[in-house]
C-alpha positions as CSV (number, residue, x, y, z in Angstrom):
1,X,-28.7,-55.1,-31.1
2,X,-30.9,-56.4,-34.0
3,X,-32.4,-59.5,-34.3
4,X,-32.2,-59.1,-37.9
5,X,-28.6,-59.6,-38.4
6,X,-27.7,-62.9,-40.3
7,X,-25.6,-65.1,-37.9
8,X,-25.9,-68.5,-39.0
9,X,-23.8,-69.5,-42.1
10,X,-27.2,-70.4,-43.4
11,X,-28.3,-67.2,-42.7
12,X,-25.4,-65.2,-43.9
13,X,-25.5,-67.3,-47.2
14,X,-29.1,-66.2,-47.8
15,X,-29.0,-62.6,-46.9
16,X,-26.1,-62.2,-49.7
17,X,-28.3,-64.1,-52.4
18,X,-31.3,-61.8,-51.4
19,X,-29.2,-58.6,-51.5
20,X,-27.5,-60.1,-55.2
21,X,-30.9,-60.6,-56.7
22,X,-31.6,-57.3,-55.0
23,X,-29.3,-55.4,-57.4
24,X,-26.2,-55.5,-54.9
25,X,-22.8,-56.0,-57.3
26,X,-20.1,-57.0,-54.2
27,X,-21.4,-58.9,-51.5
28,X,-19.3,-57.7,-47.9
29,X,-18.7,-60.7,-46.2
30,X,-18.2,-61.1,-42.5
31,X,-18.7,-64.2,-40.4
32,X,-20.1,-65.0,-36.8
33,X,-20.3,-67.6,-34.4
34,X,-23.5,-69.1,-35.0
35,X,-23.4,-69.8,-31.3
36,X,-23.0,-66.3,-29.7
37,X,-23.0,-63.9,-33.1
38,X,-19.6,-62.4,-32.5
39,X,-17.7,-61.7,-35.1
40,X,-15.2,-64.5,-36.7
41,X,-12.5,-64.7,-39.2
42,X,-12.2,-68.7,-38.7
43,X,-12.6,-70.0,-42.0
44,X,-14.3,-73.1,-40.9
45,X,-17.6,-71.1,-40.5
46,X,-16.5,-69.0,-44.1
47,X,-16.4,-72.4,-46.3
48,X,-19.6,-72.9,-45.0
49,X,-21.5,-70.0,-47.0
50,X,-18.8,-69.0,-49.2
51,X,-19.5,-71.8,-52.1
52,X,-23.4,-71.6,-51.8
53,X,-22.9,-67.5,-52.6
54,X,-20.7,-68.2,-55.5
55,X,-22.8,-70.9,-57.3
56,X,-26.0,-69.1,-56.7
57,X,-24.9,-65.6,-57.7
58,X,-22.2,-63.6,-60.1
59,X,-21.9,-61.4,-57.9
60,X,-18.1,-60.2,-57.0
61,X,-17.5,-61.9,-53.4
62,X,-15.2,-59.5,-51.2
63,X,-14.3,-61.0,-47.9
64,X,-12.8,-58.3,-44.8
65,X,-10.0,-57.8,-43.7
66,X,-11.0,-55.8,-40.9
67,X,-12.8,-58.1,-38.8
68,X,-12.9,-56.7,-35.2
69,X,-10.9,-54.1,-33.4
70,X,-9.9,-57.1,-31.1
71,X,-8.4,-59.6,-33.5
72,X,-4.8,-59.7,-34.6
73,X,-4.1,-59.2,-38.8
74,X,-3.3,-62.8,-39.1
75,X,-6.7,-63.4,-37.9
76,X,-8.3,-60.8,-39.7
77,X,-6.5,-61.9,-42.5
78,X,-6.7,-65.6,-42.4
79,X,-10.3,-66.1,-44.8
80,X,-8.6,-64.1,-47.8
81,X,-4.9,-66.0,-47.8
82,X,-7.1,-69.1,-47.8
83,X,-9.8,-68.4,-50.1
84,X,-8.2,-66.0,-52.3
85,X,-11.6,-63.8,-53.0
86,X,-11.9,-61.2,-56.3
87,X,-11.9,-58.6,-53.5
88,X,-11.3,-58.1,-49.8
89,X,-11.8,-54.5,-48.0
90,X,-8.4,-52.9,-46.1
91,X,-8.7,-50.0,-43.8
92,X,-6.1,-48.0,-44.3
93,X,-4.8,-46.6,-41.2
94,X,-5.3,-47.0,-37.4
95,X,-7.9,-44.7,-35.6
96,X,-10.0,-44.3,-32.6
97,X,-13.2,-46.2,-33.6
98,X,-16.0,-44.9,-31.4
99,X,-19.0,-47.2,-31.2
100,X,-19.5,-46.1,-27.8
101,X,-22.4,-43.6,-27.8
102,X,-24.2,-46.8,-29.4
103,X,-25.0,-47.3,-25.3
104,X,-27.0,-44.5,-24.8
105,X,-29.4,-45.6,-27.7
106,X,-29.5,-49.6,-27.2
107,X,-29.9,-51.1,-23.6
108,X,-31.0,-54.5,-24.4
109,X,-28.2,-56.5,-25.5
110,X,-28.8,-60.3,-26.6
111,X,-25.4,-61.4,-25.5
112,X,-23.4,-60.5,-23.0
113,X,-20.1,-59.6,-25.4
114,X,-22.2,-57.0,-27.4
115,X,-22.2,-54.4,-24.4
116,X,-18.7,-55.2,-23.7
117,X,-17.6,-54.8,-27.2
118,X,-18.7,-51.4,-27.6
119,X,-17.8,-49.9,-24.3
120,X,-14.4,-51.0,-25.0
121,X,-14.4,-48.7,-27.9
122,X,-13.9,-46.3,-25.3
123,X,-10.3,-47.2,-25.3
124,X,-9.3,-49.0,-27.8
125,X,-7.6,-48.1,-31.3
126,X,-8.3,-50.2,-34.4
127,X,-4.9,-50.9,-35.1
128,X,-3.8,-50.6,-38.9
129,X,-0.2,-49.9,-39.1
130,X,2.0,-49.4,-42.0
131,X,3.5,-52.8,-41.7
132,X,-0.2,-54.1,-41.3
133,X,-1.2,-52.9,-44.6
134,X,1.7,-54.2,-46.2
135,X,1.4,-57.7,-45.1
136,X,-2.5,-57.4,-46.3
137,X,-1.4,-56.1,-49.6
138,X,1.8,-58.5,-50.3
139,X,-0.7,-61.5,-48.9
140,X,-3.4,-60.5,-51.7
141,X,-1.4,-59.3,-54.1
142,X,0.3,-62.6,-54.3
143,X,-3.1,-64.4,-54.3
144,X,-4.5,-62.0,-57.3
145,X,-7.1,-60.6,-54.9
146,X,-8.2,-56.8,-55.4
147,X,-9.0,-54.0,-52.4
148,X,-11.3,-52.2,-51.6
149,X,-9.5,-49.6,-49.7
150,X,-11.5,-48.0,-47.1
151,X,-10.8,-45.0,-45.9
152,X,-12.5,-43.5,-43.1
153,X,-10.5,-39.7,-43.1
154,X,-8.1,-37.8,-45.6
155,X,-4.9,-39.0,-44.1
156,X,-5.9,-42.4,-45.0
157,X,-5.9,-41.4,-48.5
158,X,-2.4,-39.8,-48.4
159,X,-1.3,-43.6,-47.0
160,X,-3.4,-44.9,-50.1
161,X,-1.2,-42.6,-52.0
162,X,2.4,-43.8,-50.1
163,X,1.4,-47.4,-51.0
164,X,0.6,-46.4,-55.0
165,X,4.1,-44.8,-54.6
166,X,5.8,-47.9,-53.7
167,X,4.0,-50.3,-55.9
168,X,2.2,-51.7,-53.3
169,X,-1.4,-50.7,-54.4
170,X,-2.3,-51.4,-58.0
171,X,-4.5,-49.2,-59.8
172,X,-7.2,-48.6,-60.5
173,X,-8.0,-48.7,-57.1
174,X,-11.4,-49.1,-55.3
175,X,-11.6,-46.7,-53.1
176,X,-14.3,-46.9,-50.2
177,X,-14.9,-43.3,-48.6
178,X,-16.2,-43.8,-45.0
179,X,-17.9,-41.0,-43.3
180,X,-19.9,-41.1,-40.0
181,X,-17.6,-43.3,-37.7
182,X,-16.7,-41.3,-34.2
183,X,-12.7,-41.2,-34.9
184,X,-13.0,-40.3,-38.7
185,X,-14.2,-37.9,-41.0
186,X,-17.5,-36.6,-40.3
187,X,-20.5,-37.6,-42.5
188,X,-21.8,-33.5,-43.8
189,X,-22.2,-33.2,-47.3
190,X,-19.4,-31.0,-47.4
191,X,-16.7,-33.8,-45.6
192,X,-17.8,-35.9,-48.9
193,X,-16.7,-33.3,-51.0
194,X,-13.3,-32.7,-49.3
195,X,-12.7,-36.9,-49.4
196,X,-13.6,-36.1,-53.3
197,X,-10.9,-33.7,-54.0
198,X,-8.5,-35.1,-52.3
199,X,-9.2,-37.8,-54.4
200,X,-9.1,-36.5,-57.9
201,X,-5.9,-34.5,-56.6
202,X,-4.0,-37.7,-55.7
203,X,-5.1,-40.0,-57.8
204,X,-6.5,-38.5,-61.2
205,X,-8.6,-41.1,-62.8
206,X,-6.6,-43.9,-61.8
207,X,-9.3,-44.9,-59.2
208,X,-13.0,-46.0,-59.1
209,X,-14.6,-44.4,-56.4
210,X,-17.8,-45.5,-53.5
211,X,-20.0,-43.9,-50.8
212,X,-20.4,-45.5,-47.5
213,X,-22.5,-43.5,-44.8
214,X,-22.4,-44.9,-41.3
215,X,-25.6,-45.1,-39.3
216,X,-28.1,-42.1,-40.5
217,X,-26.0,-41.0,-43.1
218,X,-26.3,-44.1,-45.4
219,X,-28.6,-43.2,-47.9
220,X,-28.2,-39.4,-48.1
221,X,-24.7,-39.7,-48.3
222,X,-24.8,-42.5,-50.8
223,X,-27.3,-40.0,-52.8
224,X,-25.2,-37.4,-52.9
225,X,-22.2,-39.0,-53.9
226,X,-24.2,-40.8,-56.8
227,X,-25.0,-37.3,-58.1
228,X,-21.4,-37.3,-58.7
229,X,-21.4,-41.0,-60.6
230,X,-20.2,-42.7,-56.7
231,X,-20.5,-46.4,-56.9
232,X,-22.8,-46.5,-53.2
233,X,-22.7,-49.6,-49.8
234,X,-25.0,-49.9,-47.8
235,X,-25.8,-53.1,-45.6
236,X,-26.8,-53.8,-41.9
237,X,-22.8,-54.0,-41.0
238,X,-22.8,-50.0,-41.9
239,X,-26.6,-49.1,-40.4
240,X,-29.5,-51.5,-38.6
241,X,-31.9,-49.1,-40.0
242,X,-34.1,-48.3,-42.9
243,X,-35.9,-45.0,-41.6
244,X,-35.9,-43.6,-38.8
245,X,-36.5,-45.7,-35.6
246,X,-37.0,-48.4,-37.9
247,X,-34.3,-51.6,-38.0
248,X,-34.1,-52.2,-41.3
249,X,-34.9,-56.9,-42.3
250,X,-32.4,-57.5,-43.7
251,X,-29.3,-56.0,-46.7
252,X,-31.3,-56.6,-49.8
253,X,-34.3,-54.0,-47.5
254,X,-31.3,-51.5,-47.8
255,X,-29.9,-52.4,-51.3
256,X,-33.5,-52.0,-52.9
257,X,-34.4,-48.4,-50.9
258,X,-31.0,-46.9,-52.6
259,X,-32.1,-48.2,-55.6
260,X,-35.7,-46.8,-55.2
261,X,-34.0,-43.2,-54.0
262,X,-31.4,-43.1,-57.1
263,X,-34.2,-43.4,-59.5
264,X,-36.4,-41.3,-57.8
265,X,-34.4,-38.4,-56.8
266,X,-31.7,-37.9,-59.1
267,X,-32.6,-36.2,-62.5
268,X,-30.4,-36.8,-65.0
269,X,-30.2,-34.3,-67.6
270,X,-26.7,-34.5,-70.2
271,X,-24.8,-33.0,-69.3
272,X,-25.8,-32.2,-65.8
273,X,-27.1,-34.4,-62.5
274,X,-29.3,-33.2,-59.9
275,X,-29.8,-34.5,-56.4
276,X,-32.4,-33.8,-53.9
277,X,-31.4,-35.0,-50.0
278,X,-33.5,-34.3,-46.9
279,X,-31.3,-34.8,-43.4
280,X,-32.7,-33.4,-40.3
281,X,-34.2,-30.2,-40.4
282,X,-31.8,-29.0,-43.7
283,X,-32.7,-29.9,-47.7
284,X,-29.8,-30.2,-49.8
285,X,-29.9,-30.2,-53.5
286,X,-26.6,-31.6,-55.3
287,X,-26.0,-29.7,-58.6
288,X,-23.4,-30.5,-61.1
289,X,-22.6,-29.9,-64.3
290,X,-20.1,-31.4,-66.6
291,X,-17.9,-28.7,-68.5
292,X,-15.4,-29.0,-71.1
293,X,-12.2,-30.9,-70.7
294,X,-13.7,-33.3,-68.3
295,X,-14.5,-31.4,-65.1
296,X,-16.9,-30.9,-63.1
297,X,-18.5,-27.8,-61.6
298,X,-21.1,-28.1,-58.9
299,X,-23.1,-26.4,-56.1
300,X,-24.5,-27.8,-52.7
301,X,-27.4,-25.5,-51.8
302,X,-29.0,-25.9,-48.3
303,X,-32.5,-24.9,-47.6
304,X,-34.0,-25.4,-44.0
305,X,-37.6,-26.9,-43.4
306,X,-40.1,-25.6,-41.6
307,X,-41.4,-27.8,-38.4
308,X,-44.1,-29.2,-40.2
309,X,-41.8,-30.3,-42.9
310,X,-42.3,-27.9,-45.8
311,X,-39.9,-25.9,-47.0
312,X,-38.9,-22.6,-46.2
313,X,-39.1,-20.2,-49.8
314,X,-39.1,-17.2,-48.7
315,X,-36.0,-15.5,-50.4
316,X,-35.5,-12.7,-47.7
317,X,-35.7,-15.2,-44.8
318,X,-32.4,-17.7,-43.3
319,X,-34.6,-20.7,-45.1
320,X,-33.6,-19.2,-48.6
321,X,-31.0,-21.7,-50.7
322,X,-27.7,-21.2,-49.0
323,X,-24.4,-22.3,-51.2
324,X,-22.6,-24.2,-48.3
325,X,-20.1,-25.6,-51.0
326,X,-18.5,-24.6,-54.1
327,X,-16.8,-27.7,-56.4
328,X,-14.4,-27.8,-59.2
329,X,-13.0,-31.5,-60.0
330,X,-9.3,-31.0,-61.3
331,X,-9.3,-31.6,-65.0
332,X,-7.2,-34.2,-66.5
333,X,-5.1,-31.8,-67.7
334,X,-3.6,-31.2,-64.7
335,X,-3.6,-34.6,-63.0
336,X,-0.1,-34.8,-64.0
């Protein structure tokens, strides 16, 4: 679909040094069949990029989990057991994993399997079981490998919770909101916020926390939740674009435009952050404000833009700032 992805182990190895020296602190790793660019967990073609990353970079290496939809756990799993990475991603539950109204926007596919693989989305569940995560965790918790626990709605944070419960998942955990994929949580400002307090409500401060915004929602997503100190992803595995009907070169493309919009667009002024998003025909400015015992109280206001893009002032008119969401972190206090 782009014929910028990195498919090659070459080219795999050299899109992660570019989006290190970028600024990027994990490098995601998938690989492909150099041949046909599907995706592959055979770590033949990982130990073919793996040691060039690590010698030319300090950057923390964290190798999926997830794979495909279509590949067993041991073969999703095989890379990690093997190599025993700092960190490799875990999606914590199974879900409908729509990919399918991808068709309506691409029609010209450079292998046949591309097509095929995301009509089959259609009906196919991205199977993540209980038993599934377990194996994954035991396997890396064995090896001394970290996770990045992804989780793509608010059940799979109550799992996340199960697993702490059992001793399972070792905190502080990394936890990798998802919003955007068809079959999760949606990706409105206000779905971040929810994924937030659930958060802070099951976990406390026992976790570190991330942004990742499927498709169009990358960077205003990822800007928001930096507003609220979010650690942020992006990459060409989560969006092929950097603007609009643009496909984004390559990661490090993506990794240096969130850098360029954090410093741009958020003001920070102790003790309170300010975020300024534009998404479709709505502005949304991100306002918190740190209070006393360690919370935070914020404000998402929502202004819409006129049709030449300017923005509607007018206090008497539907354009004025609209407070779509109210938030109040829970303070340590009562994290129990």
């Amino acid at each position: 679909m782009s014929e910028y992805l990195p498919v090659t182990p070459s080219q795999i190895a050299e899109s992660g040094i570019a989006a290190a020296e970028a600024g990027a602190a994990i490098l995601h790793l998938h690989a492909r069949d150099p041949e046909t660019g599907k995706p592959s967990q055979d770590p033949k073609l990982y130990e073919q990029f793996l040691p060039r990353i690590k010698q030319s970079t300090d950057a923390v290496v964290n190798i999926t989990t997830g794979g495909s939809m279509h590949m067993t756990v041991e073969e999703r799993m095989a890379p990690v057991a093997l190599f025993k990475p700092e960190v490799a991603s875990l999606n914590m539950g199974s879900m409908n994993f729509g990919l399918y109204p991808m068709l309506n926007r691409f029609t010209e596919f450079k292998h046949a399997w591309e097509r095929e693989h995301i009509e089959n989305s259609r009906d196919g569940i991205f199977k993540n079981t209980f038993k599934d995560i377990e194996t994954i965790l035991r396997i890396g918790n064995e090896n001394g490998t970290r996770f990045e626990f992804e989780c793509y709605d608010i059940s799979h944070l109550y799992s996340l919770a199960h697993f702490v419960d059992r001793g399972l998942a070792k905190t502080p955990l990394f936890i990798q909101s998802v919003f955007g994929i068809l079959g999760g949580i949606g990706g409105h400002p206000e779905d971040l916020m929810h994924m937030k307090r659930t958060a802070d409500r099951l976990f406390g401060e026992d976790y570190y926390w991330s942004i990742l915004g499927a498709g169009k929602n990358q960077m205003s997503l990822a800007s928001i939740g930096a507003a609220q100190g979010a650690n942020v992803r992006v990459g060409l595995e989560d969006s092929l674009w950097i603007s609009p009907g643009k496909l984004a070169q390559n990661n490090a493309e993506q990794v240096k435009k969130i850098r360029q919009i954090l410093a741009e667009r958020l003001a920070f002024t102790a003790p309170s952050i300010t975020a300024t998003i534009q998404e479709g025909g709505s502005l949304y400015q991100a306002q918190f404000a740190y209070e006393q015992y360690g919370e935070w109280q914020g404000t998402i206001l929502r202004k819409t833009l006129n049709a030449d893009g300017t923005v509607n002032h007018d206090v008497n008119s539907p354009g004025n700032w609209d407070a779509c969401l109210l938030y109040t972190s829970p303070s340590p206090r009562d994290r129990g």
